[in-house]
Backbone as CSV, one residue per row, in Angstrom:
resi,resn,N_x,N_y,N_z,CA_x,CA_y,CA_z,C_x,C_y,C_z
1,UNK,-19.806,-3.684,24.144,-18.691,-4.455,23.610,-19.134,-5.284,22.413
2,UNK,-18.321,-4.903,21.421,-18.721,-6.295,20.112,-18.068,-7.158,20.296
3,UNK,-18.799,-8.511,19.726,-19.034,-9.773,20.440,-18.539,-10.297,18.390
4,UNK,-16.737,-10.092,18.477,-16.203,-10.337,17.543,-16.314,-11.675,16.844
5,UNK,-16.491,-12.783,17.610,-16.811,-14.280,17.690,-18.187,-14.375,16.806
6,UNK,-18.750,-13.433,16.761,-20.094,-13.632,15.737,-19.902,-13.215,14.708
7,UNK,-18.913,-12.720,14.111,-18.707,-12.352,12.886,-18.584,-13.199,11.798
8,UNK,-19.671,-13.121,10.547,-20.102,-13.928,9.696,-19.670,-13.003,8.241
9,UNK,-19.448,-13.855,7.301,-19.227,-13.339,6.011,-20.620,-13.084,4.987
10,UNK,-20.296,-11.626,5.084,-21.547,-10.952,4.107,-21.367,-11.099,2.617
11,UNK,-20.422,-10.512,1.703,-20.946,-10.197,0.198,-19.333,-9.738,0.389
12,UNK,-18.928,-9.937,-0.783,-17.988,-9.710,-1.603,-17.929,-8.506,-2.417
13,UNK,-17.593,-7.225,-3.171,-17.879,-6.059,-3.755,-16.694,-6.012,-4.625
14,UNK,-17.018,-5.744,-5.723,-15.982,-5.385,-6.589,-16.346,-3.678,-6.699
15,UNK,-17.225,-3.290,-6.487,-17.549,-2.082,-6.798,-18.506,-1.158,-5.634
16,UNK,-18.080,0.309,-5.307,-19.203,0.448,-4.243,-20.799,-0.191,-4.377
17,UNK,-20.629,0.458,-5.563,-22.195,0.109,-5.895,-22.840,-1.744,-4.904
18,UNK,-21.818,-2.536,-5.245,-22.177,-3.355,-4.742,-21.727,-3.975,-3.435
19,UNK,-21.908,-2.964,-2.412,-21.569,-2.952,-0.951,-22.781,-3.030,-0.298
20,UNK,-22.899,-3.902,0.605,-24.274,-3.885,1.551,-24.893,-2.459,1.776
21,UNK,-25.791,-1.715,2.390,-26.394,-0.852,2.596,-25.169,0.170,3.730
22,UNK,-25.316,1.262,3.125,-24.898,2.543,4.449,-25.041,2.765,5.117
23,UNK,-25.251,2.172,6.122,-25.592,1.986,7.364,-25.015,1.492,8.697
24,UNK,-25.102,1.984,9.951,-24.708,1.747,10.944,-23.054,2.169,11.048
25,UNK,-21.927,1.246,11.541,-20.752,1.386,11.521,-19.531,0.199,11.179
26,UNK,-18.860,0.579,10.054,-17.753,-0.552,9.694,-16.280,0.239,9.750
27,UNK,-15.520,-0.717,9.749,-14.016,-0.844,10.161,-12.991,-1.288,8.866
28,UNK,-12.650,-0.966,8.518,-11.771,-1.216,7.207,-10.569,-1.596,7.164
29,UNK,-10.094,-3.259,7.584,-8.367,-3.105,7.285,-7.521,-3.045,5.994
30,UNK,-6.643,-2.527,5.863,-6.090,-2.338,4.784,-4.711,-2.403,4.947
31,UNK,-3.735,-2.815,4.000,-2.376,-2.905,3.724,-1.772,-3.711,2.535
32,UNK,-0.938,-3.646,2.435,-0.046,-4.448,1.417,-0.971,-6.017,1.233
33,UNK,-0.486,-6.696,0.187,-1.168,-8.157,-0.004,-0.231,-8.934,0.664
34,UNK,1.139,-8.194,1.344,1.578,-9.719,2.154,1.499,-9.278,4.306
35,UNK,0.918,-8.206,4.174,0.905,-7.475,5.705,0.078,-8.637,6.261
36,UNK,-0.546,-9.342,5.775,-1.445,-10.073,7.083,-3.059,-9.776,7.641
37,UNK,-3.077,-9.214,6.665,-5.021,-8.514,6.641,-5.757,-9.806,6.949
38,UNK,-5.803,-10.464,6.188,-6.842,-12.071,7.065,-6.065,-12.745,8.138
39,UNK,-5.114,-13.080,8.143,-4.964,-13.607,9.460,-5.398,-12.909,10.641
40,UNK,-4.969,-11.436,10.885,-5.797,-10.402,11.598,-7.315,-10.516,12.046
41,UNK,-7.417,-10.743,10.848,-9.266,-10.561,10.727,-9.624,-11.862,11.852
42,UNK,-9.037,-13.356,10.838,-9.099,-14.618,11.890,-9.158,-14.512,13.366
43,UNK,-7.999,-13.755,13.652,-7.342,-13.838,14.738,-8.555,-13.489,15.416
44,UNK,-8.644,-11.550,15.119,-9.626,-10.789,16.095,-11.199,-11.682,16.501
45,UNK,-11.047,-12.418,15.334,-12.595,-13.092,15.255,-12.787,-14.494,15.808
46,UNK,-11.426,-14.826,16.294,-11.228,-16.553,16.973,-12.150,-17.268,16.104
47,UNK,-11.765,-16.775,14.793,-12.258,-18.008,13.131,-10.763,-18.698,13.103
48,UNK,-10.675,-19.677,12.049,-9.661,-20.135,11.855,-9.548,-19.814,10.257
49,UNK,-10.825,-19.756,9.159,-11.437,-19.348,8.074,-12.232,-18.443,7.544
50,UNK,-12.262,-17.332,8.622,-13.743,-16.452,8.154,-12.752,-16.020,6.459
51,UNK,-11.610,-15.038,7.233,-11.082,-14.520,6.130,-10.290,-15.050,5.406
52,UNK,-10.095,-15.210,3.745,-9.434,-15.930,3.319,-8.407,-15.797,3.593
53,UNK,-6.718,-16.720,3.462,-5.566,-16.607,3.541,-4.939,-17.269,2.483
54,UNK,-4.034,-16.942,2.069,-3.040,-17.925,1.441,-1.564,-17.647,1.221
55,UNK,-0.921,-18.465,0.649,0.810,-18.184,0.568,0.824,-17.475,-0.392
56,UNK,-0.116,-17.055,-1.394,0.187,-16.499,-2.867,-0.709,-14.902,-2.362
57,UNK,0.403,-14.081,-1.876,-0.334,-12.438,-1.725,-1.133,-12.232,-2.251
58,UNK,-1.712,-11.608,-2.622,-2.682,-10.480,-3.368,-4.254,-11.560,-3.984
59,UNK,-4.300,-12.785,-3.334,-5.890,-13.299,-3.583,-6.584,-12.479,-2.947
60,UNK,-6.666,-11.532,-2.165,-7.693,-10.916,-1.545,-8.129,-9.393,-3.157
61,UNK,-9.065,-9.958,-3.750,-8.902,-9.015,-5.099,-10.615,-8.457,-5.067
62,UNK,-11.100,-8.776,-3.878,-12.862,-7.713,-4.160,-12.981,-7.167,-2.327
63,UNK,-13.521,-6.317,-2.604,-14.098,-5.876,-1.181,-14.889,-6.723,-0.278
64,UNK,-14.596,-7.722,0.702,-15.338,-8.064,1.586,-15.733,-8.172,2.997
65,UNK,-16.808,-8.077,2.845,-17.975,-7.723,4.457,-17.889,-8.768,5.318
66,UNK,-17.860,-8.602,6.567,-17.902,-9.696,7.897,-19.029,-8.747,8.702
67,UNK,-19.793,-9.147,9.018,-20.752,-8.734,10.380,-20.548,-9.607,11.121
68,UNK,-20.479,-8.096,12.474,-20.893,-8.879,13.896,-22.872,-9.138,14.232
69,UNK,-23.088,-7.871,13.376,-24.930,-7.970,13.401,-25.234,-7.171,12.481
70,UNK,-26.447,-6.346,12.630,-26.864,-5.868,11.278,-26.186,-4.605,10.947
71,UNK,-25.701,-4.116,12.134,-24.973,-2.761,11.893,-23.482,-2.258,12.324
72,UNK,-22.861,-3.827,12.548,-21.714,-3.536,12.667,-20.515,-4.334,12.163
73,UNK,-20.301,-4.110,10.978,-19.177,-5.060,10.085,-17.769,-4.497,10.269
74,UNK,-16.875,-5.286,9.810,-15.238,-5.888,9.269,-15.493,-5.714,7.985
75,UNK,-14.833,-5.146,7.590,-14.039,-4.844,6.186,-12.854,-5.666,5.590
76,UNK,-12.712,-6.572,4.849,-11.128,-6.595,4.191,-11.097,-6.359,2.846
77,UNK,-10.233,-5.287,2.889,-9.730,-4.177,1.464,-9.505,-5.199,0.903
78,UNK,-9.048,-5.004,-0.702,-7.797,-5.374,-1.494,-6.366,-5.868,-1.579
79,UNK,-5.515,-6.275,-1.083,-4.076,-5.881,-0.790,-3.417,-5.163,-2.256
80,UNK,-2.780,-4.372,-1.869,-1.790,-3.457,-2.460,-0.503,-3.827,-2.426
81,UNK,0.079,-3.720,-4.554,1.199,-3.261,-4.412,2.003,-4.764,-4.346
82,UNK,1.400,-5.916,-4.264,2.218,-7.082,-4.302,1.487,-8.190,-5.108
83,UNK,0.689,-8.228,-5.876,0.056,-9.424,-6.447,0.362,-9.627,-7.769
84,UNK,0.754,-10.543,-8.558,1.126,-10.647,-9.324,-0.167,-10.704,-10.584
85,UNK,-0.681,-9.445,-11.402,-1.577,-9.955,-11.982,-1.737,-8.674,-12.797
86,UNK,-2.605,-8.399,-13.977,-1.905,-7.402,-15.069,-2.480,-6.340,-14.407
87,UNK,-1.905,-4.703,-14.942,-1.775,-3.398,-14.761,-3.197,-3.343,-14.407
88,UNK,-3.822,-3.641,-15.977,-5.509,-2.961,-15.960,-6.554,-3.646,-14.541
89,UNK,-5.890,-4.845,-13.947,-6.604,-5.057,-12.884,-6.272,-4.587,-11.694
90,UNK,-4.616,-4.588,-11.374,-4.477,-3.309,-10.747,-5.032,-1.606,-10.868
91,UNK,-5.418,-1.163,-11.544,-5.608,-0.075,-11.753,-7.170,0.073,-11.293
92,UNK,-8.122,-1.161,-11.637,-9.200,-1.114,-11.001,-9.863,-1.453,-10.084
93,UNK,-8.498,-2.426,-9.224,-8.992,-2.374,-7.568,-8.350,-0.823,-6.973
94,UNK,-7.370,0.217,-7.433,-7.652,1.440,-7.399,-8.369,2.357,-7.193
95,UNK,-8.940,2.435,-8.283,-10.138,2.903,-8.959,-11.633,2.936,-7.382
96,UNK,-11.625,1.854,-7.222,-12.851,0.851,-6.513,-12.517,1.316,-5.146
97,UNK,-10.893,1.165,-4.677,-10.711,1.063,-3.162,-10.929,2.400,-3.074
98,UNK,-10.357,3.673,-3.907,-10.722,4.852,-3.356,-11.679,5.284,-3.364
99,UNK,-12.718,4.944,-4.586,-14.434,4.921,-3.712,-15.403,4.488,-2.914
100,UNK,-14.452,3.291,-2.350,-14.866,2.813,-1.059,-14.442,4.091,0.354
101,UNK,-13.090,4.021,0.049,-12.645,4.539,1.413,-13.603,6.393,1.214
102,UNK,-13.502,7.091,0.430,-13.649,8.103,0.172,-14.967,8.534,0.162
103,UNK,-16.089,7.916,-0.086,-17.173,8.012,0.048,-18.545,7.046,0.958
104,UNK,-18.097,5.916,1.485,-18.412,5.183,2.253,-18.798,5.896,3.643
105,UNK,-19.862,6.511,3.638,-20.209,7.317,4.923,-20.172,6.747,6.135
106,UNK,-20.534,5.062,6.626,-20.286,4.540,7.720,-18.927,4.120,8.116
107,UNK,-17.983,4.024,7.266,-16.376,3.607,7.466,-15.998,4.842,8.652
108,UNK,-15.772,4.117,10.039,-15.560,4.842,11.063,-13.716,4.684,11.293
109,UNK,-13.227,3.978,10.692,-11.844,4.009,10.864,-11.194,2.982,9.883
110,UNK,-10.031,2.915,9.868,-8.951,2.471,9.258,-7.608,1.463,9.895
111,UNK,-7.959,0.374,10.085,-6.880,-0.531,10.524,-5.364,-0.589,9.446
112,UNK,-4.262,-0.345,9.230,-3.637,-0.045,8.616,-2.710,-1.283,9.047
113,UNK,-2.706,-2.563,8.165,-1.059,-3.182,8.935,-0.036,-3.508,7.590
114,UNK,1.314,-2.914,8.180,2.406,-2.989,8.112,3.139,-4.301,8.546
115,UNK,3.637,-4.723,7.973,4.989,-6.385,8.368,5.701,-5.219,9.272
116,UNK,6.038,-5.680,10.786,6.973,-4.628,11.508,8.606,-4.783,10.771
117,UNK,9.143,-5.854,10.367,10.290,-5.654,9.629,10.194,-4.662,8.419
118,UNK,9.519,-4.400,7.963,9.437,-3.274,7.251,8.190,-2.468,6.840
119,UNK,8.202,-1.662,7.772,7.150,-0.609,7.941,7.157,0.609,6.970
120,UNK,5.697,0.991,6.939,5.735,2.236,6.377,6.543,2.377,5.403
121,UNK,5.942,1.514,4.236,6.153,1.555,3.016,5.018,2.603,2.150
122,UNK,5.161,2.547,0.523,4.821,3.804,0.081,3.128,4.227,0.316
123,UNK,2.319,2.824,-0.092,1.435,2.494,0.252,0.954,3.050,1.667
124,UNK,1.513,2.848,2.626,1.172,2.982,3.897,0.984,4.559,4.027
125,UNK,2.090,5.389,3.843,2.134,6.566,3.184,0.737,6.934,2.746
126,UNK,0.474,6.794,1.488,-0.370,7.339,0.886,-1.432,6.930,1.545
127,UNK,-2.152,5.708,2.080,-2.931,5.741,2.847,-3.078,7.149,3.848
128,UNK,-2.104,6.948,4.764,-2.066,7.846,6.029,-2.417,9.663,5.793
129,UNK,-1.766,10.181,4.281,-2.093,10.899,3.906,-3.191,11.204,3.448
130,UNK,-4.502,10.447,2.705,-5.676,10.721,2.434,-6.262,10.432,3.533
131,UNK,-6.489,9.468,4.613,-6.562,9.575,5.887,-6.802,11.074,6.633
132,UNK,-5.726,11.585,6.634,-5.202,12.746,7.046,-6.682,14.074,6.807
133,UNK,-6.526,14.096,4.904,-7.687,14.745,4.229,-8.541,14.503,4.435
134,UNK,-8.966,13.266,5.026,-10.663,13.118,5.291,-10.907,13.218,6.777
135,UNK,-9.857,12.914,7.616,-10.294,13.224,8.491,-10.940,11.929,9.490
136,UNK,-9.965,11.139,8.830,-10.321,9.439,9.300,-9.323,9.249,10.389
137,UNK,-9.747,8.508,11.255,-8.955,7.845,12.339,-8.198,6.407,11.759
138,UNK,-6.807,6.168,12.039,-5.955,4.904,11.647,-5.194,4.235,12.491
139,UNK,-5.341,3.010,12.942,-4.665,2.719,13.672,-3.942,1.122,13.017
140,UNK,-2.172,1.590,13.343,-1.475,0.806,12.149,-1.049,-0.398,12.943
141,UNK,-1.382,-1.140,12.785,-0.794,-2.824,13.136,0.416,-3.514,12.899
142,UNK,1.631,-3.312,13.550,2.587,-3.654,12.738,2.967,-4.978,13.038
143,UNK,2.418,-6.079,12.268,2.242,-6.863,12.338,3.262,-8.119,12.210
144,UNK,3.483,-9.433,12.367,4.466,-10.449,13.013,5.242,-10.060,13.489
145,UNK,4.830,-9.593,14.842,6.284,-8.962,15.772,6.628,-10.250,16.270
146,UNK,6.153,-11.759,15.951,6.981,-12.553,16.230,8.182,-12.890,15.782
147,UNK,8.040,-12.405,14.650,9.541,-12.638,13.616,10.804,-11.526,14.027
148,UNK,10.369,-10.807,15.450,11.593,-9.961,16.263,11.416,-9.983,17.498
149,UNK,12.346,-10.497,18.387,12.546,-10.125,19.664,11.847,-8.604,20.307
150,UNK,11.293,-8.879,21.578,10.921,-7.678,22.327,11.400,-6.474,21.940
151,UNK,12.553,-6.641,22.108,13.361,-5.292,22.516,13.455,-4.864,20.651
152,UNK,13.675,-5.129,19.954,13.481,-4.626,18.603,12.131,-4.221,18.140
153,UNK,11.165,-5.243,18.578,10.108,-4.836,18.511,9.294,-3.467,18.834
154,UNK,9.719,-3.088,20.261,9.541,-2.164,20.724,10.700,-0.648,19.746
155,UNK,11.580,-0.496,19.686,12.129,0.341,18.801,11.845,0.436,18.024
156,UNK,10.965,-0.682,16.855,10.750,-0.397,15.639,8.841,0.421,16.057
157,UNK,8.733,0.162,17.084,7.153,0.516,17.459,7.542,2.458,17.890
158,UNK,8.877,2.588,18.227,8.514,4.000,18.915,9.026,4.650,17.781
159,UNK,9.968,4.178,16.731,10.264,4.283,15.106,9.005,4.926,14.763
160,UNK,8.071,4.594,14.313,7.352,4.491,13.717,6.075,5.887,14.423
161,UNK,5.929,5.128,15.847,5.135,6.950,16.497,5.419,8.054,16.510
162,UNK,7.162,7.887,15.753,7.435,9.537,15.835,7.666,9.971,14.611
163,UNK,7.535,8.883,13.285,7.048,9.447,12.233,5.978,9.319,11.679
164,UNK,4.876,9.218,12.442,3.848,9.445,11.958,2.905,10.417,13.022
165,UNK,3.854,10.718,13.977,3.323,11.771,15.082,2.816,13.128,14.112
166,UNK,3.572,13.454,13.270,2.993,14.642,11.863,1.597,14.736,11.944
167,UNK,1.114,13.728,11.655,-0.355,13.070,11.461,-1.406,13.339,12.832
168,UNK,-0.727,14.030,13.908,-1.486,13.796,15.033,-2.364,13.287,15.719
169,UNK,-3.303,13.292,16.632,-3.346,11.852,17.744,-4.909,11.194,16.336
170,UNK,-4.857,11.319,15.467,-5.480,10.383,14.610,-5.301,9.506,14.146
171,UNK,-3.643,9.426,14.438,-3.116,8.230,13.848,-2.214,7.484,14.990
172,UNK,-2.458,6.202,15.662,-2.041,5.375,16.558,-1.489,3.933,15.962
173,UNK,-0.529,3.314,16.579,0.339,2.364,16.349,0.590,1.578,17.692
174,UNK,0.845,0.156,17.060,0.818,-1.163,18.325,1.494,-2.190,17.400
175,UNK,2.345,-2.968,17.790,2.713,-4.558,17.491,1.429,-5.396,18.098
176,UNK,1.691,-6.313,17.194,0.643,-7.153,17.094,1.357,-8.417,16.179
177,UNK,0.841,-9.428,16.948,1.600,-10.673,16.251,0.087,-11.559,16.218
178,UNK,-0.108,-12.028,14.593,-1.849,-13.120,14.531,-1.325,-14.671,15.172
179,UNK,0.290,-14.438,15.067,0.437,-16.246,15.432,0.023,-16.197,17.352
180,UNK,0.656,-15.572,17.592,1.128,-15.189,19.183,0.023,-14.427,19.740
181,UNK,-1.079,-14.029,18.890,-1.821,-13.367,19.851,-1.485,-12.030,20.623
182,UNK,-0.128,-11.525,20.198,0.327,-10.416,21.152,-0.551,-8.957,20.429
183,UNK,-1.024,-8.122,21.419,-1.703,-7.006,20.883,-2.975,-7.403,20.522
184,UNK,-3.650,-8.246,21.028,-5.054,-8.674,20.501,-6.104,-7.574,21.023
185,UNK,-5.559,-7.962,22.499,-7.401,-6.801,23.818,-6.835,-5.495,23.035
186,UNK,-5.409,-4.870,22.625,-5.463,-3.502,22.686,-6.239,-2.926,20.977
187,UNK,-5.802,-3.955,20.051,-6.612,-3.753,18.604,-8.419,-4.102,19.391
188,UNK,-8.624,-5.004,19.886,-9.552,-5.140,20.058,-10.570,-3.439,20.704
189,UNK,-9.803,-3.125,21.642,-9.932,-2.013,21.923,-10.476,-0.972,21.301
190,UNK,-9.242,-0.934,19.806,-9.663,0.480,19.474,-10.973,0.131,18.285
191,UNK,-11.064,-1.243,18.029,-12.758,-1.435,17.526,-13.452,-1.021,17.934
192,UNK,-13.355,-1.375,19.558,-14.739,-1.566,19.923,-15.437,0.324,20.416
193,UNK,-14.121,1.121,20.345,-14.590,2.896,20.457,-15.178,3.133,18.705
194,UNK,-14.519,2.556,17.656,-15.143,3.095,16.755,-16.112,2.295,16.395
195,UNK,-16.453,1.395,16.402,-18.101,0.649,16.383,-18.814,1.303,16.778
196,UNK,-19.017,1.815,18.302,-19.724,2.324,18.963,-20.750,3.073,18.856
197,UNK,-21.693,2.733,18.147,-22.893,3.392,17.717,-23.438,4.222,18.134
198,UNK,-23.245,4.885,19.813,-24.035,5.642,20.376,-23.277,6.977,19.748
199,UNK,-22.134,6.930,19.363,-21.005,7.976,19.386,-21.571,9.015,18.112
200,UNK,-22.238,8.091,17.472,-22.464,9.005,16.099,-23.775,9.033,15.735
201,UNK,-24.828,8.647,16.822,-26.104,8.582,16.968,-26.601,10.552,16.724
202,UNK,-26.024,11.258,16.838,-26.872,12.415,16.799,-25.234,13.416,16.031
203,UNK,-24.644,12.912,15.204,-23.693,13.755,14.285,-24.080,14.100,13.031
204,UNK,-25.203,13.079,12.631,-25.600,13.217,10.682,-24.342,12.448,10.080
205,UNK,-24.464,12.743,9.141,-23.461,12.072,7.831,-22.355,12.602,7.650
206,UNK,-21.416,11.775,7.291,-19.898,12.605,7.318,-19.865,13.173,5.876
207,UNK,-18.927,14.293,5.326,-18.921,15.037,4.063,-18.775,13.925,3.365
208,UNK,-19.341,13.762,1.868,-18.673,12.606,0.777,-17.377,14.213,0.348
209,UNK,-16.217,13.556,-0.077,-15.365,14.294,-0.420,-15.764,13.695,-1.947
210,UNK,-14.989,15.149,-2.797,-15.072,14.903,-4.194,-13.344,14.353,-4.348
């Protein structure tokens, strides 16, 4: 079991090149700049600050590392698609995120969150689809299910498994609320199978795709 509570902030990356070493196994969340990627992170990590937050979307603008120890980190992407700031810098957290996700040989999965009021936007999409091509596991967070009652909650949750059922059992979905804590043990969960170091102890290296 990883022992999420130890998770410390490594290095910041604007570029693969400048990503800690390839090694062992990391977890990558990713989504929009207003889905809730650090509070998540907080949450899973019972920090109140590991990951940054703020009211103004899209500050999350370089790749950064959280370890639980030497070989098993947290990822928080970029946010996508909502930050207010010119083309050419959009274009090169682009550029950057798809040579992270795409060639990053220890990235064992893909946390994907979605706002559950409106899911599976284009972004999310295109994620799920290169996903798909590589052959990555995703599991999508649809996140402040406090801002809906149960019973909506749940419809917009079985919404969502049967369009992305296409994608087959690689791609999994849960509500999850960072205020409320709801969906914590089950995200926690699907960390702690892809951390799991013994799992890929005798597989070799995954393909770099071109």
């Amino acid at each position: 079991m990883v022992d999420f509570r130890q998770a410390s902030f490594v290095t910041s990356a604007a570029k693969l090149s400048q990503c800690p070493e390839d090694i062992g196994a990391e977890v990558a969340f990713a989504g929009r700049s207003n889905a809730g990627k650090s509070s998540a992170i907080n949450t899973l990590c019972d920090q109140k600050a590991l990951a940054r937050t703020s009211k103004t979307p899209g500050r999350t603008q370089l790749i950064n590392f959280f370890a639980m120890n030497e070989e098993q980190r947290l990822v928080d992407l970029p946010g996508y698609g909502y930050a207010k700031v010119p083309v050419a810098v959009k274009e090169h957290w682009q550029k950057h995120l798809s040579d992270y996700l795409e060639r990053r040989l220890c990235l064992r999965g893909v946390i994907l969150l979605s706002d559950i009021r409106h899911p599976l936007k284009e972004f999310d999409i295109h994620m799920l689809d290169w996903a798909a091509k590589a052959q990555m596991p995703v599991h999508i967070l649809l996140t402040k299910a406090d801002k809906l009652k149960r019973g909506p909650a749940q419809s917009t949750l079985l919404g969502v498994q049967k369009a992305v059922s296409s994608y087959g059992p690689q791609v999994t979905a849960q509500v999850f609320s960072a205020t409320k804590r709801t969906g914590l043990d089950q995200l926690r969960g699907h960390l702690n199978a892809w951390l799991d170091l013994s799992d890929f102890e005798d597989e070799g290296e995954f393909e770099v795709l071109d």
